[in-house]
KETOR-259079 format. One line per field, with one value per atom (N, C-alpha, C): residue number from 1; residue in one letter; x, y, z. Coordinates in Angstrom, 2 decimals. Layout:
<recs>
nr	(NUM,...)
rest	(A,...)
u	(X,...)
v	(Y,...)
w	(Z,...)
</recs>
This chain:
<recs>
nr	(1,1,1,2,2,2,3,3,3,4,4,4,5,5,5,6,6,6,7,7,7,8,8,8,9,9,9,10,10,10,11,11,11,12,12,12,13,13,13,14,14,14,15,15,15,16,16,16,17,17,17,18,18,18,19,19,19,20,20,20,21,21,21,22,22,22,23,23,23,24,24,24,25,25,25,26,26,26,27,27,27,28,28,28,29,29,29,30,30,30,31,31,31,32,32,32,33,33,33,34,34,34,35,35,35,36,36,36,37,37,37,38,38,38,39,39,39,40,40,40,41,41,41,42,42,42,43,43,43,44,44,44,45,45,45,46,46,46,47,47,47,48,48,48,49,49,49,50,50,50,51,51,51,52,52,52,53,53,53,54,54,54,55,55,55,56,56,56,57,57,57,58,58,58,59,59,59,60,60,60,61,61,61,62,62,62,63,63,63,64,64,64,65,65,65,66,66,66,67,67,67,68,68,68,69,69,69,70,70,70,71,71,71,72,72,72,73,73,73,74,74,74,75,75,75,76,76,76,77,77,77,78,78,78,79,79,79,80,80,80,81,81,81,82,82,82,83,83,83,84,84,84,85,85,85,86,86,86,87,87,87,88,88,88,89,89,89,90,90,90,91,91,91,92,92,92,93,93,93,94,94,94,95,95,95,96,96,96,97,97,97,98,98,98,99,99,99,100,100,100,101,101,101,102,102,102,103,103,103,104,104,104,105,105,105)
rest	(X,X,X,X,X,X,X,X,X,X,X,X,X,X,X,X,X,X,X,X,X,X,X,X,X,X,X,X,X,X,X,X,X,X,X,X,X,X,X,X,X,X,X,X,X,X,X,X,X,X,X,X,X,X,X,X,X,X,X,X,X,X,X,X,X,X,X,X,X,X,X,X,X,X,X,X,X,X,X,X,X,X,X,X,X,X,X,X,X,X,X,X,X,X,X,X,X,X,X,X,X,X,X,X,X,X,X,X,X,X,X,X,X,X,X,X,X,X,X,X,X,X,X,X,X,X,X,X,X,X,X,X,X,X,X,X,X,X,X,X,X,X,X,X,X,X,X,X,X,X,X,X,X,X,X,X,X,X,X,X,X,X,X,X,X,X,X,X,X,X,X,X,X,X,X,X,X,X,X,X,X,X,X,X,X,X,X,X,X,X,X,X,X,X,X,X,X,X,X,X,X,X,X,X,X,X,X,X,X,X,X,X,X,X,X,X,X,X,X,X,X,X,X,X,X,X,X,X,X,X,X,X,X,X,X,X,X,X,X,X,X,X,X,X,X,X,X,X,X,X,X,X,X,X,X,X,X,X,X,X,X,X,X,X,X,X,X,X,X,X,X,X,X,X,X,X,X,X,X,X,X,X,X,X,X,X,X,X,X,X,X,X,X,X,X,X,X,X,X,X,X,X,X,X,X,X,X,X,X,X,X,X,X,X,X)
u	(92.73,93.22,93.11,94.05,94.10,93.02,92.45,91.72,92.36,93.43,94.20,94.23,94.48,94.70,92.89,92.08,90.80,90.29,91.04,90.58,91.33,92.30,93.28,92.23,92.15,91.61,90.21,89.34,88.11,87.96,89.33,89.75,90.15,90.96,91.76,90.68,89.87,88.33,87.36,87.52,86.48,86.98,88.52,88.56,90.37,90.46,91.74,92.51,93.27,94.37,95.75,95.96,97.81,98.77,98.25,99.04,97.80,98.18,97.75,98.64,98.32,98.99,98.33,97.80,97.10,97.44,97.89,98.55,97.79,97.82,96.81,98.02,97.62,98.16,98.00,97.03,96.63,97.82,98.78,99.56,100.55,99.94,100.03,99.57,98.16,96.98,96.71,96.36,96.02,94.98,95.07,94.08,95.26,94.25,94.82,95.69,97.22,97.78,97.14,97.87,97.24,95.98,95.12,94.50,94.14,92.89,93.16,91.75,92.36,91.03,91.14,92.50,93.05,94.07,93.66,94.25,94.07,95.68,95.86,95.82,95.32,95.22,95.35,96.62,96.82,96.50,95.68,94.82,94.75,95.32,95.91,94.98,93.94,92.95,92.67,92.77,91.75,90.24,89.69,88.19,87.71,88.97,88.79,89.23,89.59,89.38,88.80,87.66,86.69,85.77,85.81,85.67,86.43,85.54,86.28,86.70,87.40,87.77,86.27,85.60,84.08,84.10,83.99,83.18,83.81,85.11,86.38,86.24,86.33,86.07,85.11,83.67,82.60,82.37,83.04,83.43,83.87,85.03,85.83,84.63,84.47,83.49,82.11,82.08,80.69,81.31,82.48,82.81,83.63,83.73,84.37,83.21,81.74,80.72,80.69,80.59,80.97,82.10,82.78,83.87,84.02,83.26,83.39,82.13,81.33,80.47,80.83,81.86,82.51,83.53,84.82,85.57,86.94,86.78,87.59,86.83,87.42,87.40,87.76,88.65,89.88,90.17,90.07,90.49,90.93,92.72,92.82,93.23,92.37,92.59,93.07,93.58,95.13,94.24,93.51,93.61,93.52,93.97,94.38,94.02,93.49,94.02,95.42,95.67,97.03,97.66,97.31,97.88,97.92,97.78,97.70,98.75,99.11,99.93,100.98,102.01,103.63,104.67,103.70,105.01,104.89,104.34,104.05,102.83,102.62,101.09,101.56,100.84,100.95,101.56,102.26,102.11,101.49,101.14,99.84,100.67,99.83,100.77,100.43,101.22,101.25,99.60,99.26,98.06,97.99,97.05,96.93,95.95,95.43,94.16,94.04,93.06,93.07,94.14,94.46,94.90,96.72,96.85,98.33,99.20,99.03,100.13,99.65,98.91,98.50,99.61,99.68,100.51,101.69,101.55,102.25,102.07,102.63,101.95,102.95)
v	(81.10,82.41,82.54,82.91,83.01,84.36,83.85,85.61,86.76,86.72,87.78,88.47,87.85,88.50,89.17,88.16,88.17,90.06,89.97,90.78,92.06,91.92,93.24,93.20,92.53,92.69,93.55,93.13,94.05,95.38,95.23,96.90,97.65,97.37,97.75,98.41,97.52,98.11,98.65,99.12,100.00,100.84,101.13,102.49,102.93,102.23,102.52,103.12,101.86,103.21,103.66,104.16,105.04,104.03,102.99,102.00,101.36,99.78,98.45,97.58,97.42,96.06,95.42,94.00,93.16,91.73,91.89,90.34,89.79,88.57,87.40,86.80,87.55,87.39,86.29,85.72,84.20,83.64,83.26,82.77,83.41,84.75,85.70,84.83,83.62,83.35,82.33,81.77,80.66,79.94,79.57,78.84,77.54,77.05,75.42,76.15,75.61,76.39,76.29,77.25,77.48,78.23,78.50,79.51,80.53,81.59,82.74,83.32,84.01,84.26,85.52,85.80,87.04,88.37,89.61,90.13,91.62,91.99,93.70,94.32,95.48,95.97,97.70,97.83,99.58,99.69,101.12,101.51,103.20,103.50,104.90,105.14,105.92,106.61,107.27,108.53,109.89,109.26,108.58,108.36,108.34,108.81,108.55,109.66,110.94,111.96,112.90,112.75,113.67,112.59,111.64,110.56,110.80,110.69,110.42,108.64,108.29,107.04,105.99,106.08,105.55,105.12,106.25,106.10,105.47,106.07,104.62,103.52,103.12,102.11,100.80,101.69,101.11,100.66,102.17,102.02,100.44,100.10,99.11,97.69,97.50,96.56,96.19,97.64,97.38,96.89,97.21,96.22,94.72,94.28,92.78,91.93,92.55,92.29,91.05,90.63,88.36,87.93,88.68,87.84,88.46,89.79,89.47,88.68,88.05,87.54,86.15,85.59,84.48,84.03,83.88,83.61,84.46,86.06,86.85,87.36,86.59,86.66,88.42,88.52,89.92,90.57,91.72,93.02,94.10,94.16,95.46,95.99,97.74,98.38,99.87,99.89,101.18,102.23,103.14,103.35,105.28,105.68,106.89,107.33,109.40,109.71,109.88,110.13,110.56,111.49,112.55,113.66,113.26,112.21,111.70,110.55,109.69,108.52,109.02,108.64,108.84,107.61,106.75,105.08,104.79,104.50,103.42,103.59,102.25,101.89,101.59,101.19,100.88,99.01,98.54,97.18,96.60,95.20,94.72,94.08,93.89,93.57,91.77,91.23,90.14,89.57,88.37,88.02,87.67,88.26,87.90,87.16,86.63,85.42,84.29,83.43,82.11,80.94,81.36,80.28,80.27,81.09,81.60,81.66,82.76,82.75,82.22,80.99,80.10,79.71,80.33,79.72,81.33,81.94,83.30,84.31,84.87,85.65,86.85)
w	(63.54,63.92,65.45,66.18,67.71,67.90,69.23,69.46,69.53,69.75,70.16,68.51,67.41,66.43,65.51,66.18,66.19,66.75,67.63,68.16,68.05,67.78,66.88,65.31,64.46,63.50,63.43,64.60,64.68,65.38,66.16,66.73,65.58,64.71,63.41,62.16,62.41,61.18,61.76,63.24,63.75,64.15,64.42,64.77,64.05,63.17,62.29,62.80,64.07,65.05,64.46,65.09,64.90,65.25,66.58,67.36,68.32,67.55,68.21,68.62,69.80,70.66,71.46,70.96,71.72,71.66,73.28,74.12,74.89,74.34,75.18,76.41,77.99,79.38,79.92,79.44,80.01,81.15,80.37,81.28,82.16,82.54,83.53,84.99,84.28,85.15,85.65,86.46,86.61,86.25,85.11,83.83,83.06,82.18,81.70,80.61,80.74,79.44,78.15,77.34,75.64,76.25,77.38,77.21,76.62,76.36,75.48,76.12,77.32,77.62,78.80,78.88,79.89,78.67,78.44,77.20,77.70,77.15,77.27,76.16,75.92,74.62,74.70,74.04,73.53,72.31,72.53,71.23,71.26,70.41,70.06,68.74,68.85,67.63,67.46,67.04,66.62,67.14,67.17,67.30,68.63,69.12,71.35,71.30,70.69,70.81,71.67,71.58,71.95,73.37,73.62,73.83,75.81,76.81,78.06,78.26,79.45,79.67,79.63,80.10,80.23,78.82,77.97,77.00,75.64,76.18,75.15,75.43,76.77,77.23,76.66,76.70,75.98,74.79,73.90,72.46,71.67,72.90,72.61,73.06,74.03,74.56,73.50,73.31,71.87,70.51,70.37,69.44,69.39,70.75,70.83,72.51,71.43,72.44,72.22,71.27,71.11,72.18,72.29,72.74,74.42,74.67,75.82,76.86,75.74,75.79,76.23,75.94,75.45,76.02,75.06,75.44,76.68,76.36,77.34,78.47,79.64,80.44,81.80,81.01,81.51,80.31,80.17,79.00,79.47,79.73,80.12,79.16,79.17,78.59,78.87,77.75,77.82,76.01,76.22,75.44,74.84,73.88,74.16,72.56,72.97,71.47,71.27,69.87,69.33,70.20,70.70,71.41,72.62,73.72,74.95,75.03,73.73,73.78,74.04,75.11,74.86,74.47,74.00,73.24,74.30,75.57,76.06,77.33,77.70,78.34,79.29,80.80,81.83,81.79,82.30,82.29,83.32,83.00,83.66,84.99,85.98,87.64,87.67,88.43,88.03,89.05,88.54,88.90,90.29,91.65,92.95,92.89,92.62,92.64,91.96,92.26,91.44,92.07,93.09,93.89,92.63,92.49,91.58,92.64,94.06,95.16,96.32,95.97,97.45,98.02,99.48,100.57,100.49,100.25,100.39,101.01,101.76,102.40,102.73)
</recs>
């Protein structure tokens, strides 16, 4: 199972969203292809409700604490209650580091 779906699956049974979308960016990055270790994730739940950015934030981190332990490196996150989502998330900017735009200026 890729992490990416790894990691939709344990967002999915901890906070049973409205709308999940989670893409492994990796090759946004400058890493060895097949990577899985740079990932954006929209998460639309009643359970971030009541909940400020901080503390969604955390929410999420406390539950993919293995993996940001581990293997993900980068987790951006986009995440919202039901009444805050409008169908879409910020998109991610392309990567300035890691020797990705060496010699550009």
């Amino acid at each position: 199972m890729s992490l990416a779906k790894q990691i939709e699956e344990k967002l999915t049974a901890s906070f049973a969203p409205e709308y999940i979308d989670v893409q492994c960016e990796s090759h946004m990055h400058n890493v060895p292809e097949g990577s899985e270790m740079h990932f954006r994730v929209v998460l639309v739940s009643e359970a971030f409700h009541s909940l400020g950015k901080v503390q969604r934030h955390q929410a999420v981190y406390s539950v993919l604490g293995e993996e940001m332990a581990g293997p993900i490196h980068a987790l951006a996150l986009h995440v919202y209650a039901p009444d805050e989502w409008e169908g879409e998330a910020p998109v991610s900017p392309e990567c300035q580091g890691g020797g990705k735009n060496k010699g550009q200026m």
